[in-house]
C-alpha positions, 0 to 999 in steps of 0.5 A: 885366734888361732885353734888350740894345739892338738889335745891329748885326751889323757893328758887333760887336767883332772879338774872337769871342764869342757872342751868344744870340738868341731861336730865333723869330728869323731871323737874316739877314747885314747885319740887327739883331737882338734878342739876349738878356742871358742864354741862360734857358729855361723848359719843361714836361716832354715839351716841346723848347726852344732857343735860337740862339748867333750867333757874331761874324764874323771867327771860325773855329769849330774845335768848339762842345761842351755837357755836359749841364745839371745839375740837382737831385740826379743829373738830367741834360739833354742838349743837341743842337747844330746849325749853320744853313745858309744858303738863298739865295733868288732870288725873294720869296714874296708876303705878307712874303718877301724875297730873299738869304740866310734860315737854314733847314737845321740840320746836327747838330755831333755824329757819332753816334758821338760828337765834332764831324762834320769836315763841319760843323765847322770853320766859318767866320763872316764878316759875309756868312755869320755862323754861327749855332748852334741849341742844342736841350733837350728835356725827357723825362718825368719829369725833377725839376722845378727848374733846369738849367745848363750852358755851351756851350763854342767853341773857335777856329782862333786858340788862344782860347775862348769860353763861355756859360752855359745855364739852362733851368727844368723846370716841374712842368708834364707834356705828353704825347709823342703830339701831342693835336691830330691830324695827317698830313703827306706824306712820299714813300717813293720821293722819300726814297729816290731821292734817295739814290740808294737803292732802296725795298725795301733794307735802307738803303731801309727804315732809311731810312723808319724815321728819316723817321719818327722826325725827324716823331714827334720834331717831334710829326708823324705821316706818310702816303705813307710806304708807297703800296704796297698790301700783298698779299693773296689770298682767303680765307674767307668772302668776305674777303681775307688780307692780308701786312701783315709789310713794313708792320709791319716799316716802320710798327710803331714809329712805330705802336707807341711804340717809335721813341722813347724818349719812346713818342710815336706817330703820330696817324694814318695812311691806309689804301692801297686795292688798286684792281686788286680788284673792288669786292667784294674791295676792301671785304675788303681794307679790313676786313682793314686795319682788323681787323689794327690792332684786332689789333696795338693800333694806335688811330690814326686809319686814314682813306682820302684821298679823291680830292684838292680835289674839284672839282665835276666829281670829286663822284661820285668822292668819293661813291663813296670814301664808299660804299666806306669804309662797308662797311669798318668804316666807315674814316673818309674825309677829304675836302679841301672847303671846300664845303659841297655835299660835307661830307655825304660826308665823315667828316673835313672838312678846308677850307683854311685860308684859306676859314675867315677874312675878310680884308681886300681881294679874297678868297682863298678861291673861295667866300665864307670860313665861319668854323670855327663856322658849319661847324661848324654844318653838320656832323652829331655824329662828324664832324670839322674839320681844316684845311690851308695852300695856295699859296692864301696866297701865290700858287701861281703866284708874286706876282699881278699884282693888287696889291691880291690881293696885299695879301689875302696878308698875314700869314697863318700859314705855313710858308715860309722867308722868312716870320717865326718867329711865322707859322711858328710860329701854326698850333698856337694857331690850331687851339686857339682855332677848335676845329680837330682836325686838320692836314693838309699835303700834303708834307715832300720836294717840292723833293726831287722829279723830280731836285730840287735842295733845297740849291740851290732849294726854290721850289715852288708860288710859295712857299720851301719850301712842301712841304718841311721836310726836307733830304737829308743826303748826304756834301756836307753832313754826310760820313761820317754820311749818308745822313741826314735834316736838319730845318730851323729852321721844322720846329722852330717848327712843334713849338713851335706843337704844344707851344703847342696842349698847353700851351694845352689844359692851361690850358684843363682847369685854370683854364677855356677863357676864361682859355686863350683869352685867352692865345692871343689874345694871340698870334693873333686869325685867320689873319692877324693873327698877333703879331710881337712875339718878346717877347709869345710869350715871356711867352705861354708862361711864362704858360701854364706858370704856368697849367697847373702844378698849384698854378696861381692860381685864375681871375681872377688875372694869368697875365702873370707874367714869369719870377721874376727877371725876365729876359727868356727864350726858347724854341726859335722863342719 
């Protein structure tokens, strides 16, 4: 079956009714979009997909329930609502952004003790602010491969109801609850709790921390700055200190240990917080406590320093006295922001923005001429490792530049921002695989939230809409009775998607050999820049994955372009 022509929101019957629409799409009032025949998803074992559900203006929607899917046997599959909330952006982030309202902030429908939140429904849908549904299927380990199919139920203000029918296709295909491609994303402790209005060494402050660090494991994220306090410690034997880790391993060991979720996902990495009010001596013992007390506990994340952040050429002998340090302590692995070439000897991890890693048409962004991820490679001794991370840089940290043709340089870049397309959103994770990067750093998760912000209101920071912020406060504004809560965003979404591509990708790559891998994903990205807009192209992308990776995948040489067997057009969360 062929996908439904474009749709005109506006020219949608009055009469309600819903309408599924690929979740890669950002659907905006007054805008056509692309919506699908039929609500089918694929999905490997251990991977979330979704789905949005626009609902025809004028309605009120009174409730929106999903059974879980049945499937083969007695399986089951639950499925999460969210109605997205709409940001209403006053400035355009350079590179593709635009102003007016853009979708990002998903409110959960259900309470946790079950039934729909009053403070998220009823809603209306009006043709200024259609609501729109995100529906979200994550798949434990384990489960039957096969179909599963259930229907999303609405009910309205007017007496009626409508209903839409839901299948996702389990795929005998496994990815792993830990992500495999490292990462660190910051998330601030005390901007978390402030503003709630909580202190940091509550009860509530430190329930608080704990599901912060369940809504990233859940998107496949590991966190740093969750604790900033260095844990105490005093003398002891020998020359070494005793530190009092029980607040931290209080706070930490879930997500450190696997049991945060039911999944046993866990963080990747974390930092080491240094006490830099003891001398040098106490300093590397204190180091050496940290990493003798996750050797002890079974914790084999990567513990990394942060050294000093984008040394400038001026901070060198800071860094290399951080490098001098963390060789004493086991060594602990230094991570150093640089895309110069001057200080990767003094780093273990060497993580270069991204944008100084490709050629891009036009003036460049990066202050030095970009090496591409191979030829810094070349330059790094064996153990070392190459990370990455997003800037301002892509889009202008201090809004659009003058220099018009700079702004052109900023054009199509993989990125996080708001007003910026699901496929940029979404790209980082395929890009990692084809440049052979083992890590991503950003710099923050909650930095609208920070000095008394405003983050329902303006999440412009840093010349970009939500650079540095993926996160909303749920407060009883927004979700009643259920906050304090945490409340994910659409991009959030995308960017586990770009992870679970990364996994599929890597999967392919062990089973049918990393050309025929490579192929696929440069199907969906050649460089930094060039990222595939075409909703319909992922689509394929990934049912193709998932047809690699199975274990009775064809030999190499055969097509992997398949569409699904019925040949329906299919979407997944962001896909």
């Amino acid at each position: 079956m062929s996908p439904l022509p474009l749709v005109l929101l506006a020219a949608l019957a009055a009469a309600p009714r819903l309408v599924p629409v690929p979740a890669l799409v950002k659907v905006r009032p007054g805008r056509t979009i692309e919506a699908l025949g039929q609500a089918k998803l694929r999905a490997a074992r251990g991977e979330c997909e979704g789905v949005q559900v626009y609902v025809a203006p004028t309605a009120e929607v009174l409730s929106a329930d999903v059974p879980a899917l049945r499937g083969p046997g007695t399986a089951e599959l639950p499925v999460r609502v969210y109605r997205e909330a709409w940001m209403d952006l006053t400035r355009a982030t350079e590179g593709g952004g635009a102003t007016g309202l853009w979708p990002d902030p998903l409110l959960p429908v259900r309470r946790a003790a079950g039934g729909t939140n009053p403070a998220v429904l009823p809603a209306t849908s009006t043709p200024e602010r259609p609501l729109v549904l995100y529906l979200e299927l994550c798949v434990p380990a384990g489960l039957a491969a096969g179909k599963y199919t259930g229907q999303l139920a609405v009910k309205f203000r007017d007496g009626t109801s409508a209903s839409l029918p839901l299948e996702l296709a389990v795929a005998p295909v496994d990815i792993p609850a830990t992500s495999s491609l490292k990462n660190t994303f910051g998330l601030g402790v005390y901007v978390l709790v402030h503003q709630f209005g909580i202190k940091r060494d509550s009860p509530q402050g430190v329930a608080l921390l704990k599901a912060a660090g369940r809504a990233l494991l859940e998107h496949r994220l590991s966190g740093f700055q969750m604790g900033l306090d260095p844990p105490p410690s005093r003398p002891g034997p020998n020359g070494t200190r005793v530190v009092d880790f029980r607040s931290y391993d209080a706070e930490m060991g879930d997500v450190l240990g696997g049991t945060a979720l039911p999944s046993g996902a866990r963080f990747t990495t974390t930092e080491v917080h240094d006490d830099p009010r003891l001398s040098r001596t106490d300093r590397v013992a204190y180091l050496q406590a940290w990493v003798a007390h996750f050797a002890e506990r079974g914790w084999k994340q990567l513990l990394y320093y942060y050294a000093h952040d984008e040394p400038a050429p001026k901070d060198d002998p800071v860094v290399r006295d951080q490098w001098a340090l963390t060789r004493g302590a086991g060594p602990i692995p230094l991570l150093v922001t640089t895309y110069r070439p001057a200080l990767f000897d003094a780093a273990d991890i060497v993580a270069p923005v991204m944008v100084c890693m490709f050629s891009h048409p036009g003036p460049r962004l990066c202050p030095i001429a970009p090496q591409p991820a191979a030829r810094i490679r070349e330059q790094l001794r064996p153990g070392q490792q190459l990370w990455w991370y997003q800037s301002c840089m892509f889009h202008g940290c201090d809004g659009p530049p003058k220099d018009r043709q700079l702004a052109a340089s900023m054009t199509g870049w993989a990125s996080y921002m708001i007003d910026h397309s699901g496929p940029r959103n979404r790209a980082m994770g395929v890009l990692a695989f084809l440049e052979r990067i083992e890590g991503e750093l950003y710099f923050d998760t909650l930095v609208a939230w920070e000095k008394d912000g405003q983050p329902w209101h303006d999440v412009w920071r840093y010349g970009g809409n939500g650079d540095g912020t993926f996160f909303y406060p749920g407060t009883r504004a927004q979700v009643g009775d259920e906050a304090p809560q945490i409340i994910s965003s659409l991009r959030l979404k995308t960017l586990r998607d770009g992870l679970e591509d990364y996994e599929l990708l890597t999967l392919v790559a062990a089973r049918r050999g990393r050309p025929a891998a490579e192929a696929l994903g440069r199907r969906l990205a050649r460089s930094g820049w060039d990222i595939t807009e075409d909703g319909a192209t992922w689509t394929e992308v990934h049912g193709a994955l998932l047809d690699a990776a199975a274990p009775d995948a064809p030999p190499a040489g055969h097509s992997t372009r398949g569409a699904p067997p019925d040949g329906t057009r299919t979407e997944s969360p962001s896909r």
